[in-house]
C-alpha positions as CSV (number, residue, x, y, z in Angstrom):
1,X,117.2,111.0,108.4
2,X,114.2,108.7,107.2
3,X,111.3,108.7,110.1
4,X,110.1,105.2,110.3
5,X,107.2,104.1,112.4
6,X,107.4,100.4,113.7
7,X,104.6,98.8,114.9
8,X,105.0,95.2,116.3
9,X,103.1,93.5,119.8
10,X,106.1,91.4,120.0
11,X,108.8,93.3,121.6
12,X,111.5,91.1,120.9
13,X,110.5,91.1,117.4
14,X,110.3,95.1,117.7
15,X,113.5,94.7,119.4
16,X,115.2,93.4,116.5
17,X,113.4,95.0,113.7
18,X,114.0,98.6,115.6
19,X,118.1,97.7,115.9
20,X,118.3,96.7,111.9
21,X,116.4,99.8,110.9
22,X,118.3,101.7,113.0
23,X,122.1,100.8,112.2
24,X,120.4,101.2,108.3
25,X,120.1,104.7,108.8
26,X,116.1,105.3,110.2
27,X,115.3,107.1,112.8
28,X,112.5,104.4,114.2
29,X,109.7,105.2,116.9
30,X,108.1,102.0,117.7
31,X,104.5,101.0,118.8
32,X,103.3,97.7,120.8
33,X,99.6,98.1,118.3
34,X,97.7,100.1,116.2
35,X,96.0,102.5,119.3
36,X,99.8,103.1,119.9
37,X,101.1,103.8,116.5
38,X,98.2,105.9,115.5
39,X,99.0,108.4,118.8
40,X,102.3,108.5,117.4
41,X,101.2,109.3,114.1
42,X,99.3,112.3,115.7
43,X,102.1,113.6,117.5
44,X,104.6,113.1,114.3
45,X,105.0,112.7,110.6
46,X,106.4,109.8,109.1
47,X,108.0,108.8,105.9
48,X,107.5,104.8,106.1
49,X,105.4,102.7,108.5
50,X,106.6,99.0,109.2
51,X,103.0,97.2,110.5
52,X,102.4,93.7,111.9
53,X,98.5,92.6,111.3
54,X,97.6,90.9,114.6
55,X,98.1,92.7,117.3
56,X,96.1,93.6,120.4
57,X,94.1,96.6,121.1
58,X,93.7,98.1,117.4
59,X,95.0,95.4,114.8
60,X,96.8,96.5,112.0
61,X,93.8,96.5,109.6
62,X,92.0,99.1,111.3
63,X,95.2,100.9,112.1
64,X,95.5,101.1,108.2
65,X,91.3,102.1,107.7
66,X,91.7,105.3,109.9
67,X,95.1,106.6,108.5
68,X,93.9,105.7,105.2
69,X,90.9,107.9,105.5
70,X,92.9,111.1,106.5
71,X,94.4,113.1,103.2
72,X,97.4,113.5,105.1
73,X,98.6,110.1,105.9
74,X,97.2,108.9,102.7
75,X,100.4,108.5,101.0
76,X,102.6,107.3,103.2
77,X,104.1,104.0,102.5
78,X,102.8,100.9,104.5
79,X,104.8,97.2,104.6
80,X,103.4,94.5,106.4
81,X,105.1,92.3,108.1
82,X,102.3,89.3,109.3
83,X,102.3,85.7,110.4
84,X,99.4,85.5,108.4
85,X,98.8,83.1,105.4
86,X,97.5,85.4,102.7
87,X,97.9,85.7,98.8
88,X,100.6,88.9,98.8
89,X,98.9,90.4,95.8
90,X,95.3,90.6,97.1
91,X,96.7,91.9,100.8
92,X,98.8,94.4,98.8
93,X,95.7,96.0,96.9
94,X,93.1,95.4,99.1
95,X,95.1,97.0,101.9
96,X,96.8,99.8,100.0
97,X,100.4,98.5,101.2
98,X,103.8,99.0,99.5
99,X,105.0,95.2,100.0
100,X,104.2,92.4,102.2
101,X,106.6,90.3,104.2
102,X,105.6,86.8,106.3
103,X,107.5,86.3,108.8
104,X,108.4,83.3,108.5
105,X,109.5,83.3,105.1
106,X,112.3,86.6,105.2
107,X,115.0,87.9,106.1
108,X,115.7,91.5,107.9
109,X,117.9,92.6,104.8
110,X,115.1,92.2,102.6
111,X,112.8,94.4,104.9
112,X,115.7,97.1,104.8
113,X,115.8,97.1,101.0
114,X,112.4,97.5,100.9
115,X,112.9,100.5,102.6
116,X,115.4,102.2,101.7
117,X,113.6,101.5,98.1
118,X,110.6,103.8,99.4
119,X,112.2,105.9,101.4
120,X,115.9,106.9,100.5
121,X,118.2,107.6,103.5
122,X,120.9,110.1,103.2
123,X,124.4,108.2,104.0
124,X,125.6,108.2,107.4
């Protein structure tokens, strides 16, 4: 089973992200902000990370500068999911993400495509 790190301040929107992942076949470990999710990272591997932007504590920008600058979290696959208004294109190479989602603009099935795209699950 896919390991799938979720990090998300919001709970209930962790909440619901965590449950969809789940029933699609993740395993998910979930993180309220980058200090969080980067602890995890420490104490796990991963196959996919799922990453808000704005979050307390350690945002998800500099969540993505220090895993980006260990060789072996390099190439594991980042989506952001953000309430931010950005051009997708520039946030995708200038963060070195997979895909970015707005929040307000998709729906879970796409985010669970998306993933299952980068990171095949076995069937259930």
């Amino acid at each position: 089973m896919a390991k799938l790190l979720l990090v998300e301040d919001d709970e209930s929107t962790r909440e619901a992200y965590a449950i969809a992942l789940g029933h699609a076949g993740f395993r998910v470990k979930e993180a309220a902000h980058g200090q969080d999710a980067l602890a995890a990272m420490l104490a796990e591997s991963f196959d996919l990370v799922v990453l808000d932007l704005m979050m307390p504590v350690m945002d998800g920008v500099a969540f993505l500068e220090v895993i980006r600058s260990y060789s072996r979290w390099r190439d594991v696959p980042v989506v952001i999911v953000t309430a931010l208004a950005s051009d997708d294109e520039d946030l995708v190479r200038r963060l070195s993400v997979a895909r970015v989602f707005h929040k307000t603009r998709f729906a879970l099935g796409e985010l669970i495509d998306c993933a299952r795209k980068l990171v095949p699950t076995p069937p259930n």
